[in-house]
Structures are given as structure tokens and as C-alpha cells.
N, C-alpha and C positions, 0 to 999 in steps of 0.2 A: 377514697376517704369521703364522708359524706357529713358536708357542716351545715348547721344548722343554727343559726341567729349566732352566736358568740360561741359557741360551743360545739364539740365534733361529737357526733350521732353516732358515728358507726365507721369502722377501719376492716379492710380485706381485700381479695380480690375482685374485682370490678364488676363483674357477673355478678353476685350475691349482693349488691349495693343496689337496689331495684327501685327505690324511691326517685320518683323526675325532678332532678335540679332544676332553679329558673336561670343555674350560670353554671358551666362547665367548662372547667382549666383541664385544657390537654399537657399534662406532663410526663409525657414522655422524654424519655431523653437525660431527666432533672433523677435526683435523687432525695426524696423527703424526708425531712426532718423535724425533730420540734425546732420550734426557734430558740436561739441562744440567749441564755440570759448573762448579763454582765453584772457581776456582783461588784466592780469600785471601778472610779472614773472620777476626774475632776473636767467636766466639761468646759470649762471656761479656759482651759487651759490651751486649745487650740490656737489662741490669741496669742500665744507664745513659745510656738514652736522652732526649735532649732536656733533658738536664741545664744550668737554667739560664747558670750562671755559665760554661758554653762552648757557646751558640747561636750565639756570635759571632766565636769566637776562631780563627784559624790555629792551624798543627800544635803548634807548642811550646806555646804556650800555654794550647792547649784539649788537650793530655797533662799539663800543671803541674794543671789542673784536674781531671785524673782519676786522676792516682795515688796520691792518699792515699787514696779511695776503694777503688780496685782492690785495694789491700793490705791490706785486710779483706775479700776474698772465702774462701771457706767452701768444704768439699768438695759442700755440697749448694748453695753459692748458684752451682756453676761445672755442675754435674746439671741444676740450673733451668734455668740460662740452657741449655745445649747443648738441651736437649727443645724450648725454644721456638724458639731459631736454625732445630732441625733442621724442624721443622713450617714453619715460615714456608717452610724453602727447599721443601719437599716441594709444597708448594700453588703455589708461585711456576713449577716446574718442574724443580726442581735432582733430581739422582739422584745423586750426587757431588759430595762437599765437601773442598775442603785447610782447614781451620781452622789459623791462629795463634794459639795461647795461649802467652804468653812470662812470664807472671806467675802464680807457684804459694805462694802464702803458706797459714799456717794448715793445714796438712795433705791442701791439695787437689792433684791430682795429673793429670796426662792421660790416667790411667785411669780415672776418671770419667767422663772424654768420652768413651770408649770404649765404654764399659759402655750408654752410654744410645744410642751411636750401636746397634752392634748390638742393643740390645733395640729400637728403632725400623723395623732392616731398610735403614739406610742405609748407602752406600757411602764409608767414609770414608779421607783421608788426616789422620791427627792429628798435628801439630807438640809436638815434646815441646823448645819454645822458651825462652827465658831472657833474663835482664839481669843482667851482670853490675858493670857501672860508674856507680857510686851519685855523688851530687850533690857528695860530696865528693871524689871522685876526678877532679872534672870531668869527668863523665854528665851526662844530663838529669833519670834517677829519681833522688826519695828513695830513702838509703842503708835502709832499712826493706823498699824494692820490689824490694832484687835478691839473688841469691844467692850462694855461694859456688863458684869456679870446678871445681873437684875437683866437688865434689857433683855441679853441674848436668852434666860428662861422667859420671861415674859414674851418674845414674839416666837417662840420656838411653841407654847403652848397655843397662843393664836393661831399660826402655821396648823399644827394638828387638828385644832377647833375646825377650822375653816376646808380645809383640805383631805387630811387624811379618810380615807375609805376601809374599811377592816372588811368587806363585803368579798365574800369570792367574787372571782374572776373581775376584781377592784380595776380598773386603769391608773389609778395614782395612791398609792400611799408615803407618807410621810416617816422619815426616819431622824431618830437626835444621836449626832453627832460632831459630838467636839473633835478638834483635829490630832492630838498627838499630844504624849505623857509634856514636852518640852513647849508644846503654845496654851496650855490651859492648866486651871490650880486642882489640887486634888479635890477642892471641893465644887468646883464646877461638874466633876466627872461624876461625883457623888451626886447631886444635885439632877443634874441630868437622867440618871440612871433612876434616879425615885416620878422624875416628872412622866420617864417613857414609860413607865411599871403602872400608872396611874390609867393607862389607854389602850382598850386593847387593839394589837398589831402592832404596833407601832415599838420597831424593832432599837436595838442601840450598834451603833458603830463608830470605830477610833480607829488609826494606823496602830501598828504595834509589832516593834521588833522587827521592823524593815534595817536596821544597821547596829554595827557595834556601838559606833560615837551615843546612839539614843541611849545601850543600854549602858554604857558609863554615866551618861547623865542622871539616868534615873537611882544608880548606884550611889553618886556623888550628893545628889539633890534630897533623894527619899530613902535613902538604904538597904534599897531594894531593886532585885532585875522587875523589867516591866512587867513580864506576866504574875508572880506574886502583888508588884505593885498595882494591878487595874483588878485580881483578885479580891485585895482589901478592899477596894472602894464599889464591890458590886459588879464588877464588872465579865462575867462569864456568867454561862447560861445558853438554853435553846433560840433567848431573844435579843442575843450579844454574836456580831462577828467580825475579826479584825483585817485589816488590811496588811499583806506581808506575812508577819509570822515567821520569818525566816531566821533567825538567831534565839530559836527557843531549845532549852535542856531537852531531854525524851521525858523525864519525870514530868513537867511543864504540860507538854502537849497530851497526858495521860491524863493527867487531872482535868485539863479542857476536853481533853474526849469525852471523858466521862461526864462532866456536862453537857458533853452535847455543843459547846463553843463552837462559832464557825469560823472559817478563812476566806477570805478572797486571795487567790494565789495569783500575781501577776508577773510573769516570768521575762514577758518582753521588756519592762520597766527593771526590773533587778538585775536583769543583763546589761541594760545602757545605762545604770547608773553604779553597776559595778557591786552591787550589795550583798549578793550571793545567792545561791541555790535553796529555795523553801524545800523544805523536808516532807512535804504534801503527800509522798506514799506512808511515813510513817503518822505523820495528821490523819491520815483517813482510816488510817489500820485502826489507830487507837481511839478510834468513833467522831473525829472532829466534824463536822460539816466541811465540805474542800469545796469551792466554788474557783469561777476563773473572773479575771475582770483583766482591765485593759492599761488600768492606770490613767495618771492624765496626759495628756496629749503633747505636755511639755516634758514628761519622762517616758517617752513612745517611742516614736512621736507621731500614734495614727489611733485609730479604733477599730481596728479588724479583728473581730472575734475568731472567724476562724485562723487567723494567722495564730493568735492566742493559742487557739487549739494544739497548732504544729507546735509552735516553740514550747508548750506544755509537756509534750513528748519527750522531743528531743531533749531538752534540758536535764529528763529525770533522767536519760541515757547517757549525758555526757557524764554524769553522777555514782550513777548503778548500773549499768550495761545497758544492750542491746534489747534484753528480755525488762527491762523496766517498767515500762507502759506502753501499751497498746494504742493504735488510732482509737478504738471502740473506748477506751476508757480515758484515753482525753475527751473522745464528745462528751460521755457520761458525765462528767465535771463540767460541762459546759452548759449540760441543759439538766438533768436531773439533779447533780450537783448545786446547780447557781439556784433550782428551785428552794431545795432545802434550806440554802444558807440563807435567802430572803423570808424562810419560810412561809413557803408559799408551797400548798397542795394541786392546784390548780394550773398547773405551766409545767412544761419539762419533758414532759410526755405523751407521745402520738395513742391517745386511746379515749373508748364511749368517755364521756362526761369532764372531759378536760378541756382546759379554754382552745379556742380554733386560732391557735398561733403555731404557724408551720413555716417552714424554708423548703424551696425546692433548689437545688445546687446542680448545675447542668454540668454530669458526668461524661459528654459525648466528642465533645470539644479538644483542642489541640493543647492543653494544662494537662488534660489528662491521659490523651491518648497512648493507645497500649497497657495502660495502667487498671482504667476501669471495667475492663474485659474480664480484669483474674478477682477483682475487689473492690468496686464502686464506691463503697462508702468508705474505704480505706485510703482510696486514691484523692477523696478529698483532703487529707488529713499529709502523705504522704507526697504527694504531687505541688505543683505549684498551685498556690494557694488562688481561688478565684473569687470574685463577687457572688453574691445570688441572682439568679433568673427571677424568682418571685418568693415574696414576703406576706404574708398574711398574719393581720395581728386583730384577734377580736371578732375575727370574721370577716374583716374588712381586708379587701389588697390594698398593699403599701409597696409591693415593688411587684411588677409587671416586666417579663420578656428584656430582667436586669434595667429600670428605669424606674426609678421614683414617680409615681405617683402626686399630683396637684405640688410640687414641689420644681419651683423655677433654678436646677443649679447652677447655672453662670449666675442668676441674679443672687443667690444664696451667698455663692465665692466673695462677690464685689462685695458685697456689704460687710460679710466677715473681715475680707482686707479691708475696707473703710476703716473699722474697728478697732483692728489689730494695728493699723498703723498709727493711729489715735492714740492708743494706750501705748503704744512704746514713743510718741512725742517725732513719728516721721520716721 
């Protein structure tokens, strides 16, 4: 493979590749890949991981359990956490990240995450998200967790102003996202959806239909299940994709096909929190955009994309049988997949004029031995799940011989612990 400034030139056998590098990665050994794009993630969430009082809880529950906490987050405890998110996914294999942060207390802001994503050299989509329907309004957050509606349109447009990129092979663009049908008013969601429509790229994203309790609520509240409900208000489309998806009708996911609607399917999070099995082979049948993402790190409780990858598999086989899905077509959700749903042309795929963002996954090793002999790329999928050897994002390496690059991680860890202890009060 031969890259050239941000972009890869030409893919084949090594012979026919005749132009002189000024730098040549021997990978042998590795197995290359595009790098993974992670389509949803609450990065700040690493701050609160394996937090007792919700090891056990479903969704409502185990959010009543973290929002007093979240609501003392810091503009440096939201810096921590994004450096740690972003390492994990880099080692894991991700090269592009949509994170959701819908909770900005205390003067922290999505340009934080920003700031650390490009000093990091990662590709990112940043959700400049919200809550705006507090417990007295009949919301699920404390009136403490959410903000005021003017405001959060108002720096949500700033945010885009200042930040967003619609430019191929962009490093950062901007996405408006309110958190969920039960933390924001129907007319935020409208309002949102007109501001993102105003810009081009600049995509829309909600949870929706990750559990039954939501769609009682939204029954109870608007008299309507969610996906009709986020219908009404604008919400579906090629530049609309939800988080979850898993308690939607077949009628539902046809009509979002047929839009063009996307998913971020996160499997490891709706197993530890109990929510159930997304229907993503019949989403993709019926033309949805299927993406994979990792969840946040407090319903993980890690960001390993290819773990994602595995438990992608497996899951639609505890489901549908053995023949359900293939290793090949959990990667394909992983990288050409998670391309589309961010829609993005430019990522997802090893070939001439696509961005030079690649994984190499070292097949040779004792994870996989035996295994890589008969299927290489299968064995990553099928084997015990490993780190990456190397990362390349942009053109640039970002992990080297499995080690981050200009990234100090003991000094990363302590800081994040400094943070995480902070925000839980010791």
C-alpha cells in the first residue's frame, strides 16, 4: 500500500508498488485493514466506570444512578476522560470516533473534546448534545443536568460556526445532538433538526428505542412509539442516525430503510445493561445505514472496537443461528458500515483516493495461533480479541509496534484517576 500525504495512492502486491517511500512500515506478520469507525460513545463516561450502585441496573435506573454524578463534571474531568476514550479506541483499532456528550455543566464544553481530539491526531465527529427536560418537567434528569433551550441552540450553532469541517477527508466535524425522546421537549428536537439542515454535513443524532420503559414513555407522554414519534418531528433521513434501535416494529425499520435512516448498533452495552438483541440484519436488509459504536464506557465498560466487532457476531447467532453473520460482515459494519452512517465517502475503505487510515492487527501471535493459518482475517474476529500493532490516521502513525505514539499512558491513567476520583467526591 502506498500513502501518499493523507491519502492512499495505490493498493496491491508489493512488486507493482515501484514508487520510493521516504518511510517504510514492514508489516508483515499484521493483517491490514481500514481502521474502524465508531459510530456512538459517551467519552466522558470512562470517569464512571463500574460504578457500584449501577452493576446491576437497566437503563433508567442505572442513568438515576449517574446523573448526579455527571453534573459535577469539570472542563478538565471531560479533557481526561476524552484522552483516555481516545487511546483505548486507538489501541482497540478505531481511527474515527462520533462521540455523544449531551451533558456540559461547570464550564465544560465540546471544545475540550476537541482540542484533545486533534492534539491526539484523531478523526473525529463531536456531538455538541443536550438535555433539556429536567425531572420536574417530567424528564428522566435532575433539573441540575440540563440546560436551557435558547442557550443550548445558540452555542450548538457557535460550535458548528467555529468548528465543523464538511471538507473531505475533514479531521473534525460537528454533529447536533439532543440525548433521548425522555431528557429533551419535542420542540428542541424540532428545532435542532432545522438548525442541523441549515449546514452542510453536519449530521443529526438521538438514542432511540434502546428499551421498552422509553417506549412506554413516549406512549404515555406523546401517544406515539418513538420511531413515529422522532418521525413527526423531522427526524429520519440520510442525515439522521440513532443510537440502539432495538425495540422497533419490521414496519418501523422499512420506512427508516427506505430513508436511508442510520443505526449505531452497540451490542456490548445492550448485553450489560440487559436491553436486548437490535434486529441489525433485518435494519440493513431493509436499507438502514448499520454502523457499530461501543457505547459509553459506563455501559461497557471499555472501547474496544474489535471486541464490538466479536460480540456483533455472536450476538446475531445467539438470535438467528450459527449461519447469521459472518467475521467478513461484522468488519463491514465496522468500517464501511460506520462510514455510511457518519456519512462519510472518504474512510471505511483500503483503496486509490480514500483517506490513509489503516490498522494493522498482528495475526502471528499466540491469540491467534492455529487459527490464522486457515483464515487470518477471520481469526481476528473469531480468536481472542487483540490490540493493534499499528494505527495510521491521516497519514500520520498513531500506534507503532502496538504503542501509542507522543502519548505518556501511566501519565494519561493518573490523571484520569485524579478526575474520576474528583467527580465521584473520593
Amino acid at each position: 500500500m502506498l500513502l501518499r500525504g493523507n491519502t492512499i495512492e495505490a493498493v496491491g502486491p508489493t512488486a507493482e508498488l515501484t514508487a520510493q517511500a521516504d518511510e517504510v512500515v514492514d508489516a508483515r506478520g499484521l493483517v491490514l485493514l481500514p481502521g474502524l469507525v465508531c459510530t456512538h460513545h459517551h467519552f466522558y463516561q470512562t470517569l464512571t466506570r463500574n460504578l457500584p450502585a449501577a452493576q446491576d441496573a437497566e437503563l433508567f435506573d442505572w442513568l438515576v444512578a449517574h446523573y448526579p454524578i455527571w453534573a459535577r463534571l469539570t472542563p478538565e474531568a471531560v479533557r481526561a476522560s476524552t484522552a483516555t476514550a481516545i487511546a483505548e479506541l486507538l489501541l482497540s483499532g478505531c481511527t474515527t470516533a462520533a462521540d455523544h456528550g449531551y451533558i456540559w455543566p461547570n464550564g465544560a464544553r465540546v471544545d475540550d473534546q476537541i482540542a484533545v481530539a486533534r492534539e491526539m491526531g484523531f478523526r473525529f465527529h463531536a456531538s455538541r448534545g443536550s438535555m433539556s427536560l429536567g425531572r420536574s418537567q417530567g424528564g428522566l434528569p435532575p433539573d441540575e443536568a440540563v440546560e436551557n433551550e435558547d442557550a443550548i441552540l445558540r452555542d450548538t450553532a457557535r460550535v458548528i460556526r467555529e468548528h465543523h469541517d464538511p471538507a473531505r477527508f475533514a479531521m473534525t466535524r460537528v454533529v447536533v445532538a439532543p440525548c433521548s425522546p425522555f431528557s429533551v421537549t419535542p420542540e428542541l428536537m424540532r428545532a435542532s433538526a432545522d438548525l442541523a439542515r441549515k449546514h452542510d454535513g453536519v449530521h443529526l443524532h438521538t438514542h432511540l428505542c434502546e428499551t421498552v420503559d422509553e417506549e412506554r414513555y413516549c406512549l404515555d407522554r406523546y401517544g406515539a412509539r418513538p420511531v413515529p414519534f422522532a418521525e413527526s418531528l423531522g427526524w429520519s433521513g440520510p442525515d439522521v442516525w440513532f443510537a440502539h434501535a432495538i425495540h422497533m416494529a419490521p414496519e418501523e425499520f422499512a420506512r427508516l430503510g427506505a430513508s436511508r435512516t442510520g443505526v449505531a448498533h452497540c451490542p456490548t452495552s445492550n448485553m450489560r445493561l440487559g436491553s436486548g438483541i437490535a434486529p441489525v440484519l433485518a435494519q440493513r436488509d431493509a436499507g438502514m445505514r448499520v454502523g457499530l459504536g461501543v457505547d459509553g464506557s459506563a455501559s461497557n465498560d471499555g472501547s474496544h472496537m474489535l471486541d464490538e466487532v466479536r460480540h456483533t457476531m455472536l450476538l446475531q447467532r445467539v438470535a438467528h443461528g450459527a449461519a447469521a453473520m459472518t467475521a467478513r460482515e461484522a468488519l463491514r459494519l465496522a468500517t464501511r458500515g460506520g462510514a455510511a452512517v457518519l456519512g462519510r465517502d472518504d474512510i471505511g475503505v483500503l483503496a486509490p483516493g480514500m483517506a490513509a487510515d489503516l490498522i494493522g492487527v498482528r495475526a502471528d501471535g499466540l491469540a491467534t495461533a492455529g487459527g490464522s493459518i486457515h483464515d487470518a482475517l477471520a481469526s481476528l474476529v473469531f480468536c481472542r480479541i487483540p490490540n493493534v500493532d499499528l494505527s495510521i490516521i491521516n497519514g500520520a502513525v498513531r500506534v507503532r509496534d502496538g504503542r501509542l505514539i507522543d502519548v505518556d499512558l501511566p501519565a494519561l491513567v493518573a490523571r484520569h484517576e485524579r478526575a474520576a476520583r474528583a467527580l465521584v467526591g473520593g
